[in-house]
N, CA and C of each residue as an Amber inpcrd file, in Angstrom:
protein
   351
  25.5150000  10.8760000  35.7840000  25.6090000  12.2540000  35.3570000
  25.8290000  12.2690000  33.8570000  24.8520000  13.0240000  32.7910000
  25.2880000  13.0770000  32.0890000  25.6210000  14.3910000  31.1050000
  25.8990000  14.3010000  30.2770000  26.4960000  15.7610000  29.2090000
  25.8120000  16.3830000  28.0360000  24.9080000  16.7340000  27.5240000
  24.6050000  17.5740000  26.0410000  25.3980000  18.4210000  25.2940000
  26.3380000  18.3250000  24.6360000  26.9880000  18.6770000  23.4990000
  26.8510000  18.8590000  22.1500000  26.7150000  20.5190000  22.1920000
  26.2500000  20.9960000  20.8670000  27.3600000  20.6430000  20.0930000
  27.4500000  19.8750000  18.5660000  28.2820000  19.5170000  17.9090000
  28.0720000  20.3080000  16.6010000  26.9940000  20.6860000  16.5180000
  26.6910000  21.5220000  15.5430000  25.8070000  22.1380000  15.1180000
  25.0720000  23.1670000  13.8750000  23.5460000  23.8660000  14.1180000
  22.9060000  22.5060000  14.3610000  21.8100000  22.6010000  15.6470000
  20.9630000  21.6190000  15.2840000  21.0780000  20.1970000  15.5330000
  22.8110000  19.7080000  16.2960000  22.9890000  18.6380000  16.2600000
  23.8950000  18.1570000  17.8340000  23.4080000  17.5760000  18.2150000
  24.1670000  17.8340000  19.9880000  24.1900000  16.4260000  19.9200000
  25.4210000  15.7880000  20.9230000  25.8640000  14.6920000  21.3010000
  25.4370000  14.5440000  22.9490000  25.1790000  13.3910000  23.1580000
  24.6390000  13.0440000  24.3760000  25.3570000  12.1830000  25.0970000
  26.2230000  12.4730000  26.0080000  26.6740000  11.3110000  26.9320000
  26.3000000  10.9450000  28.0280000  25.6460000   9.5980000  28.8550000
  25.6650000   9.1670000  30.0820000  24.2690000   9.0030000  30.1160000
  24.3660000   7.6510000  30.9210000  22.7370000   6.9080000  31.0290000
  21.7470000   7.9540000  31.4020000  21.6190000   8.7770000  32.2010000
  20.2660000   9.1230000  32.8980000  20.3750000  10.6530000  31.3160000
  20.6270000  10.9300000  31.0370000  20.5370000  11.8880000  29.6680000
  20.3470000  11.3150000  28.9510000  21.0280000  10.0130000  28.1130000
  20.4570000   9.3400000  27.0390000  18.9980000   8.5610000  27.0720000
  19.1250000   8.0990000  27.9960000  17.7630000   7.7420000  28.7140000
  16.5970000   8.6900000  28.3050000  17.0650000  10.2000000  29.1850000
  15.4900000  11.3630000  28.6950000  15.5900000  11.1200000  27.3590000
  16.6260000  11.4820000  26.5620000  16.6590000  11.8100000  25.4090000
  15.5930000  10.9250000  24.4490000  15.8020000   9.5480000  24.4650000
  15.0950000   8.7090000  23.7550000  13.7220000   8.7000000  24.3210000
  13.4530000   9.1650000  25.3140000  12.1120000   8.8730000  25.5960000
  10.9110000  10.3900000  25.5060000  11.9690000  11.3000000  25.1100000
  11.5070000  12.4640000  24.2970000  11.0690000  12.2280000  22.8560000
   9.9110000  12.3320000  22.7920000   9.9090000  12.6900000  21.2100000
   9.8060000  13.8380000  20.6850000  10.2110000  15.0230000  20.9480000
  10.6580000  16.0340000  20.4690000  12.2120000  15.9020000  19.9670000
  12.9670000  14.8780000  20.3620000  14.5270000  14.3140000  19.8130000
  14.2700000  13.7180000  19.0040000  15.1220000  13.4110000  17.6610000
  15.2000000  13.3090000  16.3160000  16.4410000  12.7220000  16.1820000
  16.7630000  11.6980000  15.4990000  18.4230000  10.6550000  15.0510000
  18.4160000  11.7170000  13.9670000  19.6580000  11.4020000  13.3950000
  20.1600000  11.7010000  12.0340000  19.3430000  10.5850000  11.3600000
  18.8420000  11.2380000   9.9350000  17.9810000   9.8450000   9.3280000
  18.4660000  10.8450000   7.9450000  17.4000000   9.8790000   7.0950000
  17.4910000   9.9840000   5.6260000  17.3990000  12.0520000   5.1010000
  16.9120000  12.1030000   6.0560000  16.3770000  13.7850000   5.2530000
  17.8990000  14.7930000   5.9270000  17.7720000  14.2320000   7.3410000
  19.6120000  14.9930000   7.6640000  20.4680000  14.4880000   6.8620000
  20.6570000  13.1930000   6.3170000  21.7200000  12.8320000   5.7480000
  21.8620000  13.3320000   4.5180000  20.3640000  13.9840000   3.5660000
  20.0890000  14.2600000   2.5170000  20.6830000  15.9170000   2.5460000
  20.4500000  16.5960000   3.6030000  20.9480000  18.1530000   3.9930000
  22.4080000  18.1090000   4.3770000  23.1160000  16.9650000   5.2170000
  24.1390000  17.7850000   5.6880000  25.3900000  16.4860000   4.9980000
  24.8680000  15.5210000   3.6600000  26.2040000  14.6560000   3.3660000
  25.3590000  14.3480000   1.8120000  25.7540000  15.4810000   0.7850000
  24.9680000  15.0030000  -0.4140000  26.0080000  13.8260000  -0.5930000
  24.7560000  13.0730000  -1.6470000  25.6910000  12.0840000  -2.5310000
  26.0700000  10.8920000  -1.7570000  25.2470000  10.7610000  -0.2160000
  25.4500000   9.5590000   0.4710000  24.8250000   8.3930000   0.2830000
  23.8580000   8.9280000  -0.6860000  23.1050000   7.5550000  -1.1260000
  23.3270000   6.9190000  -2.5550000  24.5730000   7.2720000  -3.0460000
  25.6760000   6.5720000  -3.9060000  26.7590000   5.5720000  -3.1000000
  26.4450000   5.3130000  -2.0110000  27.4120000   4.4390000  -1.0500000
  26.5840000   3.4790000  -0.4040000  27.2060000   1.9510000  -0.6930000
  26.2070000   0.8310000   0.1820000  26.2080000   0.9740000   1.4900000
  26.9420000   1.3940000   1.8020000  27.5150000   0.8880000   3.6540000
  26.0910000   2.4240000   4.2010000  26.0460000   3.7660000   3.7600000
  25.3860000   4.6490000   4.0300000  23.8850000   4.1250000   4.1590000
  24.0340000   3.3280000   2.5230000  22.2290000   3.1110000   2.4100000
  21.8380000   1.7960000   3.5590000  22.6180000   1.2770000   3.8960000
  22.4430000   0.2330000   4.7180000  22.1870000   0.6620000   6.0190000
  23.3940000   1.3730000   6.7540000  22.6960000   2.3320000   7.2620000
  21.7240000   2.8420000   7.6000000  20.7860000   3.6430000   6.8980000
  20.2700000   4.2770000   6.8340000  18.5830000   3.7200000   7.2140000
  18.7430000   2.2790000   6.6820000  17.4390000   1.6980000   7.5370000
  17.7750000   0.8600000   8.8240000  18.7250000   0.8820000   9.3880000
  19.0270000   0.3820000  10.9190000  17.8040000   0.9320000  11.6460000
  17.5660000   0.3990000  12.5440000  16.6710000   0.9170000  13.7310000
  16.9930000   2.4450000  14.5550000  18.1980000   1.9170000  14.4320000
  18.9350000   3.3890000  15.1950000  19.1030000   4.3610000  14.5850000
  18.8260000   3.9280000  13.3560000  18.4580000   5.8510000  12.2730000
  17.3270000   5.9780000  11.5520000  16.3890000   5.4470000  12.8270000
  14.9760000   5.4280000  12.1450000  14.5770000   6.6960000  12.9990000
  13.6570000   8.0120000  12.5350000  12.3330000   8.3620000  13.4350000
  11.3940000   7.6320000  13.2590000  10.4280000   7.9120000  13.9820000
   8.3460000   7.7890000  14.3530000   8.4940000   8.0010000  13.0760000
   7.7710000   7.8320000  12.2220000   6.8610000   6.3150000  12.8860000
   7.2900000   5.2370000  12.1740000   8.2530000   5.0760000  11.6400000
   9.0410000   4.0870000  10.9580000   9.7660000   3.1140000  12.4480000
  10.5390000   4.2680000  13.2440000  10.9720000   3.2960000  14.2790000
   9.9260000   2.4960000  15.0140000   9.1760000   3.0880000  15.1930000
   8.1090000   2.6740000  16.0220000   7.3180000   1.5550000  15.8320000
   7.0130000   1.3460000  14.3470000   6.3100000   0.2620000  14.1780000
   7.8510000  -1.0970000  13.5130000   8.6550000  -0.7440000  12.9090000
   9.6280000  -2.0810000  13.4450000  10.0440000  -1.7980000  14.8890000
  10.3950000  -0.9050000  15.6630000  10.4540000  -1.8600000  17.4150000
   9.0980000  -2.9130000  18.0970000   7.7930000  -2.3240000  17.5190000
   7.0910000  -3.2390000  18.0230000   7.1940000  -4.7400000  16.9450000
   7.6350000  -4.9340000  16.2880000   7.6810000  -5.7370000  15.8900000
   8.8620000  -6.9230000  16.2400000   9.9920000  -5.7850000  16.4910000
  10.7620000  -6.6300000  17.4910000  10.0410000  -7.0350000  18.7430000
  10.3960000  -6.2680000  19.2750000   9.2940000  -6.6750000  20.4250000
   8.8610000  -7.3560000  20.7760000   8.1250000  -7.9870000  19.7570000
   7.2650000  -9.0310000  19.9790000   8.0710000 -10.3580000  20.0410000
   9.3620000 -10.5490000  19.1600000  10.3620000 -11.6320000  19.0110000
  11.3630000 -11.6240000  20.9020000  10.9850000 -10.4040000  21.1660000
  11.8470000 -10.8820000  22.2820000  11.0580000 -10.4970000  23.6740000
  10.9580000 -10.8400000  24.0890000   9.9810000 -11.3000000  24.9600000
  10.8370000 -11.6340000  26.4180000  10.2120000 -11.1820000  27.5580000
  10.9970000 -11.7780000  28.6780000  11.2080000 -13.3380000  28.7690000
  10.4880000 -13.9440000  28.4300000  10.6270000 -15.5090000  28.2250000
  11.1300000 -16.1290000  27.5840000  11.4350000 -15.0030000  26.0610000
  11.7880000 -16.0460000  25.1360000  13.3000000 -15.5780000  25.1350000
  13.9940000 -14.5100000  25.8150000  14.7310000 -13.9450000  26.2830000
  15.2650000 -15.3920000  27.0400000  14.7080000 -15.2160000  28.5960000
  15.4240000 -16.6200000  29.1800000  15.3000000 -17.4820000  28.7290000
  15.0420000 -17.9290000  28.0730000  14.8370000 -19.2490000  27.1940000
  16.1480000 -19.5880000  25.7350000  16.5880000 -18.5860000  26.0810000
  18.2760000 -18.1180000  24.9170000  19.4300000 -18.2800000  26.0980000
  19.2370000 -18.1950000  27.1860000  20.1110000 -17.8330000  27.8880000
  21.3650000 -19.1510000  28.4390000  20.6260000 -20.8460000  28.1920000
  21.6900000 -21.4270000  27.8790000  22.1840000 -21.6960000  27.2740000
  21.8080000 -21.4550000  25.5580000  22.5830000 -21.1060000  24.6690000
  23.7110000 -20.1830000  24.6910000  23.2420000 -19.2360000  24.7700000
  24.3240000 -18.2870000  25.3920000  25.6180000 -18.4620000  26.1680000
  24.9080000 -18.8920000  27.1840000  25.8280000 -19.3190000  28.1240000
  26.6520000 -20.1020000  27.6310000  26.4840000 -21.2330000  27.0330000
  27.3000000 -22.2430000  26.1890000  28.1790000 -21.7830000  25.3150000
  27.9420000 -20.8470000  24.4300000  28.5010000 -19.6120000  23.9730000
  29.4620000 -19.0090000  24.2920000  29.2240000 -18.9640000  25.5100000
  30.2830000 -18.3040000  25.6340000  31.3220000 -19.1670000  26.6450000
  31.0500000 -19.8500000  27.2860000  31.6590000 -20.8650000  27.7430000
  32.7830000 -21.5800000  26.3330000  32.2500000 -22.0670000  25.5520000
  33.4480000 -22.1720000  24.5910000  34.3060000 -21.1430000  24.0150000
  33.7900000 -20.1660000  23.9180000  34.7500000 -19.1000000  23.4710000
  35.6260000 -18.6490000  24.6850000  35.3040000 -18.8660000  26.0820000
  36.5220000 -18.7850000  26.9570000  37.3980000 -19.8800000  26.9560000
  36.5060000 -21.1380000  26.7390000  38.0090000 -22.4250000  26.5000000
  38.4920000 -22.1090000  25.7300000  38.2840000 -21.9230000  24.4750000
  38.6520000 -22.0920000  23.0640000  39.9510000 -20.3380000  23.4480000
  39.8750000 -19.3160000  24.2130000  40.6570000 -18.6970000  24.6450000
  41.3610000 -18.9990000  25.4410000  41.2330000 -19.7280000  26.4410000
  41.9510000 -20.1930000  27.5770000  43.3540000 -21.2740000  27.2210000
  42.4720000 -22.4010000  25.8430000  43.7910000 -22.8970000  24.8340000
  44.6920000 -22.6150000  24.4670000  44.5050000 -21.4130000  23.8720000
  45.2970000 -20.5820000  23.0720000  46.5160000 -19.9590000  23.8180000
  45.8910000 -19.4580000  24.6160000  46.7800000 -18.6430000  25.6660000
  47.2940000 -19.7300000  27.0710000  47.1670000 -21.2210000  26.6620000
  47.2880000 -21.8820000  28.0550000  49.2600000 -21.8860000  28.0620000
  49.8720000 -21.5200000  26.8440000  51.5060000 -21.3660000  27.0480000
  51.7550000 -20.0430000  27.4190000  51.0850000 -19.4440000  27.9450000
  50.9820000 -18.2510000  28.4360000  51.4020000 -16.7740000  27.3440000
  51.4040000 -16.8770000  25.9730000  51.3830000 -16.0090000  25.3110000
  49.9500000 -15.1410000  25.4530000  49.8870000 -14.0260000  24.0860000
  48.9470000 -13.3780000  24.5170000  47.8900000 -13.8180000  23.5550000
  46.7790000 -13.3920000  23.8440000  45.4280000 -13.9520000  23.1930000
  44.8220000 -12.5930000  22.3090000  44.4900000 -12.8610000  21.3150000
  43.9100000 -11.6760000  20.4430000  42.2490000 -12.3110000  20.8600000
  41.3340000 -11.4000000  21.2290000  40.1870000 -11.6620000  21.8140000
  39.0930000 -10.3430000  20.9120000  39.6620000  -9.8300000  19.8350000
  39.0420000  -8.4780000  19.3260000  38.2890000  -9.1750000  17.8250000
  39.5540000  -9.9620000  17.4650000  38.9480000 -10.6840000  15.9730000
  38.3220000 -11.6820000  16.0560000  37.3700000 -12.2100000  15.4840000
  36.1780000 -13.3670000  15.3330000  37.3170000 -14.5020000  14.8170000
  37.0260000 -15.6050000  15.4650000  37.6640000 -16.7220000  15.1870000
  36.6970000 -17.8470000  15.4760000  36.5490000 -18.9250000  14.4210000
  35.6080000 -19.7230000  14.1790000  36.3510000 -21.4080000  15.1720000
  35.5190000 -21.7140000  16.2530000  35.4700000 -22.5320000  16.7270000
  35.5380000 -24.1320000  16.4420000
Protein backbone atom coordinates (compact mmCIF):
# COMPACT_ATOMS: atom_id res chain seq x y z
CA UNK A 1 0.00 0.00 0.00
CA UNK A 2 1.25 3.04 -0.81
CA UNK A 3 0.88 7.08 -0.09
CA UNK A 4 1.16 10.43 -2.46
CA UNK A 5 1.94 13.41 -0.49
CA UNK A 6 1.58 16.78 -1.66
CA UNK A 7 4.66 18.51 -0.04
CA UNK A 8 4.34 21.37 -2.00
CA UNK A 9 3.08 23.49 -5.37
CA UNK A 10 4.02 20.89 -7.71
CA UNK A 11 5.98 18.61 -5.50
CA UNK A 12 4.50 15.33 -3.77
CA UNK A 13 6.37 12.64 -1.84
CA UNK A 14 5.79 9.06 -2.57
CA UNK A 15 5.81 6.26 -0.14
CA UNK A 16 5.60 2.36 -0.64
CA UNK A 17 6.66 -0.12 -3.35
CA UNK A 18 3.61 -0.60 -5.57
CA UNK A 19 3.31 3.64 -5.83
CA UNK A 20 6.91 4.20 -6.23
CA UNK A 21 7.02 1.57 -8.62
CA UNK A 22 3.96 3.45 -10.95
CA UNK A 23 5.63 6.47 -10.28
CA UNK A 24 8.99 5.74 -12.00
CA UNK A 25 7.57 3.99 -14.69
CA UNK A 26 5.41 7.07 -15.55
CA UNK A 27 6.94 9.45 -17.59
CA UNK A 28 4.75 12.12 -17.03
CA UNK A 29 6.78 12.12 -13.26
CA UNK A 30 9.70 14.39 -13.07
CA UNK A 31 12.80 14.23 -10.01
CA UNK A 32 13.86 17.47 -8.75
CA UNK A 33 16.80 18.23 -11.26
CA UNK A 34 18.85 21.19 -12.28
CA UNK A 35 15.94 23.60 -13.52
CA UNK A 36 13.76 22.83 -10.00
CA UNK A 37 16.77 23.33 -8.14
CA UNK A 38 17.43 26.54 -10.25
CA UNK A 39 13.48 27.79 -9.28
CA UNK A 40 12.99 26.64 -5.87
CA UNK A 41 17.02 26.89 -4.09
CA UNK A 42 18.89 29.93 -5.87
CA UNK A 43 22.54 29.97 -5.39
CA UNK A 44 22.78 26.06 -5.14
CA UNK A 45 25.17 25.83 -7.65
CA UNK A 46 27.78 27.78 -5.48
CA UNK A 47 27.93 24.47 -3.31
CA UNK A 48 30.02 21.20 -4.24
CA UNK A 49 28.01 18.64 -2.44
CA UNK A 50 24.62 20.31 -4.58
CA UNK A 51 26.59 20.27 -7.90
CA UNK A 52 27.56 16.75 -7.29
CA UNK A 53 24.38 16.01 -6.72
CA UNK A 54 22.91 17.20 -9.23
CA UNK A 55 24.37 14.74 -11.87
CA UNK A 56 23.54 11.48 -9.78
CA UNK A 57 21.29 9.26 -11.71
CA UNK A 58 18.59 9.86 -9.32
CA UNK A 59 18.31 13.58 -10.27
CA UNK A 60 18.48 12.98 -13.72
CA UNK A 61 15.18 13.36 -16.22
CA UNK A 62 14.83 11.77 -20.01
CA UNK A 63 16.78 11.87 -21.66
CA UNK A 64 19.86 12.36 -19.73
CA UNK A 65 18.66 9.50 -17.33
CA UNK A 66 17.94 7.38 -19.89
CA UNK A 67 20.84 7.17 -21.88
CA UNK A 68 23.39 6.79 -18.65
CA UNK A 69 20.92 3.88 -17.27
CA UNK A 70 21.44 2.14 -20.48
CA UNK A 71 24.75 2.43 -20.14
CA UNK A 72 24.73 1.02 -16.85
CA UNK A 73 22.93 -1.52 -17.87
CA UNK A 74 24.95 -2.83 -19.89
CA UNK A 75 27.82 -3.21 -16.91
CA UNK A 76 25.39 -5.17 -14.98
CA UNK A 77 24.01 -7.78 -16.43
CA UNK A 78 22.27 -10.88 -14.88
CA UNK A 79 25.51 -12.79 -15.23
CA UNK A 80 27.84 -10.51 -14.51
CA UNK A 81 25.68 -9.79 -11.48
CA UNK A 82 26.16 -13.59 -10.32
CA UNK A 83 29.41 -13.65 -11.13
CA UNK A 84 30.08 -10.73 -8.08
CA UNK A 85 28.22 -12.68 -5.84
CA UNK A 86 31.22 -14.60 -4.20
CA UNK A 87 32.92 -11.75 -3.79
CA UNK A 88 30.35 -10.42 -2.02
CA UNK A 89 29.66 -13.01 -0.12
CA UNK A 90 33.26 -13.02 1.12
CA UNK A 91 32.54 -9.54 1.93
CA UNK A 92 30.62 -9.85 3.91
CA UNK A 93 31.53 -12.87 5.63
CA UNK A 94 34.56 -10.91 6.97
CA UNK A 95 32.85 -8.03 8.03
CA UNK A 96 30.65 -10.38 10.28
CA UNK A 97 33.95 -11.99 11.77
CA UNK A 98 35.76 -8.98 11.90
CA UNK A 99 32.23 -7.96 14.03
CA UNK A 100 31.79 -11.01 15.77
CA UNK A 101 35.71 -10.20 17.26
CA UNK A 102 34.99 -7.23 18.44
CA UNK A 103 32.00 -7.94 20.24
CA UNK A 104 33.23 -11.70 21.16
CA UNK A 105 33.70 -10.04 25.17
CA UNK A 106 30.34 -9.36 24.79
CA UNK A 107 30.41 -5.50 24.68
CA UNK A 108 28.60 -3.62 22.10
CA UNK A 109 29.60 -3.36 18.44
CA UNK A 110 29.29 -0.03 16.49
CA UNK A 111 28.22 -1.59 13.00
CA UNK A 112 27.05 2.13 11.44
CA UNK A 113 30.80 3.47 10.91
CA UNK A 114 33.15 2.02 8.14
CA UNK A 115 36.03 0.33 9.66
CA UNK A 116 38.90 -0.92 7.55
CA UNK A 117 39.64 -4.63 7.84
Amino acid sequence: MGEAIEIGPGDVLVAGYDAINSVLRDPGFRVSDESSFDKDLPGWRADPVFIQGADWILSLNAPRHSRIRSLIARAFTARRIAGLEPAIAKMADDLLDAMADRGADSTAVEFMQPRRL
